[in-house]
C-alpha positions as CSV (number, residue, x, y, z in Angstrom):
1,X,-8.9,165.0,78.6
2,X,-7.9,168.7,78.2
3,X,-7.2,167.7,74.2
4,X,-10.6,166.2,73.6
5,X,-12.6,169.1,75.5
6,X,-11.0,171.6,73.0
7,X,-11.4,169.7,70.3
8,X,-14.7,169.4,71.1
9,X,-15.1,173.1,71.6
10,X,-13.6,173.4,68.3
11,X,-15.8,170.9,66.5
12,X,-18.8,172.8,68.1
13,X,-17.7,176.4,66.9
14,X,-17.4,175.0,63.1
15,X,-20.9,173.6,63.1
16,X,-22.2,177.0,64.6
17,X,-20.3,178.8,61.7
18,X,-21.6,176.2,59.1
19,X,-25.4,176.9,60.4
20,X,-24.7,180.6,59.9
21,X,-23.6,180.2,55.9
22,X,-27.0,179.8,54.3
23,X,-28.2,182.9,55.9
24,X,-25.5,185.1,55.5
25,X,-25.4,183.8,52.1
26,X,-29.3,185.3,51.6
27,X,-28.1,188.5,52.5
28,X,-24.9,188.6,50.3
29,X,-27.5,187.5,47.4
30,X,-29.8,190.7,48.6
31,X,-26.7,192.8,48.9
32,X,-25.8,191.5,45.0
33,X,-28.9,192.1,43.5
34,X,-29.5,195.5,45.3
35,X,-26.2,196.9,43.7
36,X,-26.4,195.8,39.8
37,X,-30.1,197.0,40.0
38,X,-29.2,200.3,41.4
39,X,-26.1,200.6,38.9
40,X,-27.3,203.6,36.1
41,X,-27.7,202.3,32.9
42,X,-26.4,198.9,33.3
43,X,-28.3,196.6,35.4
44,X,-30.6,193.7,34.4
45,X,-33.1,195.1,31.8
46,X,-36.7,195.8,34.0
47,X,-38.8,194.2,30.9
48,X,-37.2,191.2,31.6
49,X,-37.6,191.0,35.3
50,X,-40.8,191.4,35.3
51,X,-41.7,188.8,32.9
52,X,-39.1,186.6,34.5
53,X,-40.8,183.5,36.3
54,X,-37.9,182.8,38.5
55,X,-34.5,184.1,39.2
56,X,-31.2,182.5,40.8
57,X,-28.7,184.8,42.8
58,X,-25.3,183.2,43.1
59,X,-23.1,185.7,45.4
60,X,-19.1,184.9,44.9
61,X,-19.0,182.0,42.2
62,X,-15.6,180.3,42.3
63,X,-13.8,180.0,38.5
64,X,-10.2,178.7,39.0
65,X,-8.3,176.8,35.9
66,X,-4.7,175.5,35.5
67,X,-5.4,173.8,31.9
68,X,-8.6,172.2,33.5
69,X,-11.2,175.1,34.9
70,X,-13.9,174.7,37.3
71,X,-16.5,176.7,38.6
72,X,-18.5,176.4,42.3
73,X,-20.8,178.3,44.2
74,X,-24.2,178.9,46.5
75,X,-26.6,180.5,46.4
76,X,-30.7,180.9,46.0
77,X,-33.9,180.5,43.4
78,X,-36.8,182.5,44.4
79,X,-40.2,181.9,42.2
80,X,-43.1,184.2,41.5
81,X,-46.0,182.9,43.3
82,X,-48.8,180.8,41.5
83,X,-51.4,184.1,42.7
84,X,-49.2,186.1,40.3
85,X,-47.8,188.6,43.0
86,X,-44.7,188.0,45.0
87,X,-41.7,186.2,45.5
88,X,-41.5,182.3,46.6
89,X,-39.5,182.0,49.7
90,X,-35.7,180.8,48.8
91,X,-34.6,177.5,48.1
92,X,-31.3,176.6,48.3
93,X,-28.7,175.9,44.7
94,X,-25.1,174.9,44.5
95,X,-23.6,175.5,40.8
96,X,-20.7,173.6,39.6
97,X,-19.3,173.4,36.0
98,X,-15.6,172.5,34.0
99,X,-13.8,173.4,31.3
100,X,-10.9,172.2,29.4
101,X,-8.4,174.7,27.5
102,X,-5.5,176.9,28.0
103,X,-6.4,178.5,30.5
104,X,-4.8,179.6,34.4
105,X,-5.6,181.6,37.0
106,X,-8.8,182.2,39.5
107,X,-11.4,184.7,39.8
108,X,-14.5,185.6,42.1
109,X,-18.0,186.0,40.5
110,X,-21.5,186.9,41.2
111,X,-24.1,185.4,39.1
112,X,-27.7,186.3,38.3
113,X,-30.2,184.0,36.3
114,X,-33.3,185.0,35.2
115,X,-36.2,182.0,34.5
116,X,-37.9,183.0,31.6
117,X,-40.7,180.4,30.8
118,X,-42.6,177.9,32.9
119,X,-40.9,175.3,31.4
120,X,-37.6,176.7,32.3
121,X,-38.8,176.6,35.5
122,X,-40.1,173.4,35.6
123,X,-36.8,171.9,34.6
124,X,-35.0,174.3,37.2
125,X,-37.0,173.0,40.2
126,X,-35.6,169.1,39.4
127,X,-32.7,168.0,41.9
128,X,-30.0,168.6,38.9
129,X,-30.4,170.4,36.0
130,X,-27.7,171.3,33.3
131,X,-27.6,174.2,32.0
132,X,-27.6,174.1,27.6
133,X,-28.4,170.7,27.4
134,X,-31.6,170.0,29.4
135,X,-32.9,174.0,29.3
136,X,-31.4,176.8,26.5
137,X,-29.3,179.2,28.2
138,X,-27.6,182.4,26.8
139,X,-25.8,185.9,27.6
140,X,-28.1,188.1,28.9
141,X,-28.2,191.7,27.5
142,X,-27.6,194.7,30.0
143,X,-29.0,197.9,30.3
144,X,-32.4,199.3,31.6
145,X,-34.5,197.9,28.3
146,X,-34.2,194.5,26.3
147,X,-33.8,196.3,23.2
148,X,-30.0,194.6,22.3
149,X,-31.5,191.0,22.8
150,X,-29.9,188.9,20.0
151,X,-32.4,186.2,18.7
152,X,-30.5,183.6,20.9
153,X,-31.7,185.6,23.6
154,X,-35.5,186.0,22.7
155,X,-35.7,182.7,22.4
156,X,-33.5,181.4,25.1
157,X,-35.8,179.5,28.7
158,X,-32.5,181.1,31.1
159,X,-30.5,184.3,30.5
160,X,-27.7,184.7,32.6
161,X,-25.1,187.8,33.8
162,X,-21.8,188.5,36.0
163,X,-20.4,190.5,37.8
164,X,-16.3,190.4,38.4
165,X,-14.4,193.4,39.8
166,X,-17.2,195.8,39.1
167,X,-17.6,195.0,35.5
168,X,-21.6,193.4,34.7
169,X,-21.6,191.7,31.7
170,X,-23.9,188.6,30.2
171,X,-22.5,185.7,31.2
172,X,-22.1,181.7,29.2
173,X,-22.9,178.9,31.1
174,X,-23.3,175.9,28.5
175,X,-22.9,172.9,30.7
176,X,-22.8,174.1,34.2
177,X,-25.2,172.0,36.4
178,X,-27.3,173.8,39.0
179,X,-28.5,171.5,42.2
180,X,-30.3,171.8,44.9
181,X,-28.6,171.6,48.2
182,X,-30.7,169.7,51.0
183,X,-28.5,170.5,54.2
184,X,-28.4,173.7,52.9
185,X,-32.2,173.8,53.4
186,X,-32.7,171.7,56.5
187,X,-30.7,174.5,58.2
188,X,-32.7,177.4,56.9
189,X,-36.3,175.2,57.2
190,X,-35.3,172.6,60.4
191,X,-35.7,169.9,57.6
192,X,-34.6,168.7,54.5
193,X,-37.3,169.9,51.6
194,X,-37.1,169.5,48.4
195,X,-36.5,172.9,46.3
196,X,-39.7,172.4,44.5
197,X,-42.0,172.2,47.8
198,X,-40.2,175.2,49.1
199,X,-40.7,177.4,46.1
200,X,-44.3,176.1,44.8
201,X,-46.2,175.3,48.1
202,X,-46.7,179.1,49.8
203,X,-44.3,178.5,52.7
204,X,-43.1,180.7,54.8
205,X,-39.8,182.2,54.2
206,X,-37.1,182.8,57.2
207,X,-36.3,185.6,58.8
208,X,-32.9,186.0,56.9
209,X,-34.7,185.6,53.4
210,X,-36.8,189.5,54.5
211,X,-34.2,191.2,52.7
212,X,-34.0,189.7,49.2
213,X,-37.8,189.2,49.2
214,X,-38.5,193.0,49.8
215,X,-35.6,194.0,47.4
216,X,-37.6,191.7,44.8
217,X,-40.7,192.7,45.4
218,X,-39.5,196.8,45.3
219,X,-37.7,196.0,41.6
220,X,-41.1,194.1,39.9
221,X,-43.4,196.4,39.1
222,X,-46.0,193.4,39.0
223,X,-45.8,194.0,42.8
224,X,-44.5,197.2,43.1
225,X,-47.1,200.1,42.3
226,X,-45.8,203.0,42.9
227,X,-42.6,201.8,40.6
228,X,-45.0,200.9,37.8
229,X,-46.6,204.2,38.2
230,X,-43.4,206.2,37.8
231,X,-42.0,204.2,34.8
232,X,-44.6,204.8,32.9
């Protein structure tokens, strides 16, 4: 009896952690986002946030390889709104990709996506979408302006960048598929939506998600003012 109480006990304390994951997750992504923008010199370009049409945070990607590599992670797309001025409230993305070469060893990851057409977006906001062969996808350039943008990049629907023991760099992610994860959204919403309801319908974000949105909202200058007016 004594065995299946604490098992019991156990079993409850590991659902109460899982429940906590997606929202400590959005405030890892805030965390994530809040340091590469604030880094001098060598953030994500501000051109091509604000003319971003989505972005997708991905705090502590997973890459491990012995011959065969792998990649796997969570994390969050947030949308601009149809009205033009703020942030969707999050929906929820897994990321998984291989590789095959000569290759060993493991490393931790923090990944950034910017959305750069509505098409792009479209295609993101489908249950699976892989990344190179349903929607272009290059290296993004760092530093405070676009100007080193290869043509790749100009032309490219997804630009993506890293960030591995404090070195931000673009980032290649032919063939990686992004996902959306529906328990990972019942728990943040009380049901199971679909990514695309959450980020094109207006609704209401959660508490946890207050964070990321203002930190988005404070790096546009489409909805940030004052920032526009001290850029310029």
């Amino acid at each position: 009896m004594k065995l299946v109480i604490v098992a019991g006990l156990a079993l409850t304390t590991s659902l109460l952690a899982l429940d906590k994951e997606p929202a400590k997750r959005l405030t890892e992504s805030a965390a994530v986002f809040s340091e590469i923008m604030a880094t001098p010199d060598k953030g994500i370009p501000q051109d091509l946030l604000d003319k971003a049409h989505c972005i997708v945070i991905v705090p502590s990607l997973k890459t491990g390889a012995f011959i065969v590599g792998g990649k796997y992670g969570k994390g969050y797309l947030s949308c601009r709104n149809k009205s033009g001025s703020g942030w969707s409230a999050p929906a929820t993305v897994r990321i998984e990709g291989g590789s095959v070469g000569f290759q060993i060893g493991g490393s931790t990851t923090d990944l950034i996506m910017l959305v750069m057409s509505e098409r792009g977006a479209d295609k993101l906001l489908a249950s699976k979408f892989t990344l190179g062969a349903e929607g272009s996808v290059a290296a993004g350039p760092v530093g405070r302006t676009a100007t080193a943008q290869t043509d790749a990049q100009m032309h490219a629907e997804i630009l993506s960048w890293s960030r591995s023991q404090g070195l931000f760099a673009g980032l290649a992610l032919e063939g990686a598929t992004l996902r959306q994860d529906l328990d990972d959204n019942a728990t943040l919403y009380g049901r199971k939506l679909e990514n695309r309801e959450i980020v094109t319908s207006g609704m209401r974000a959660p508490k946890s998600a207050a964070a990321l949105l203002t930190l988005l909202n404070k790096q546009s200058r489409k909805e940030n003012p004052e920032r526009q007016g001290s850029e310029q």
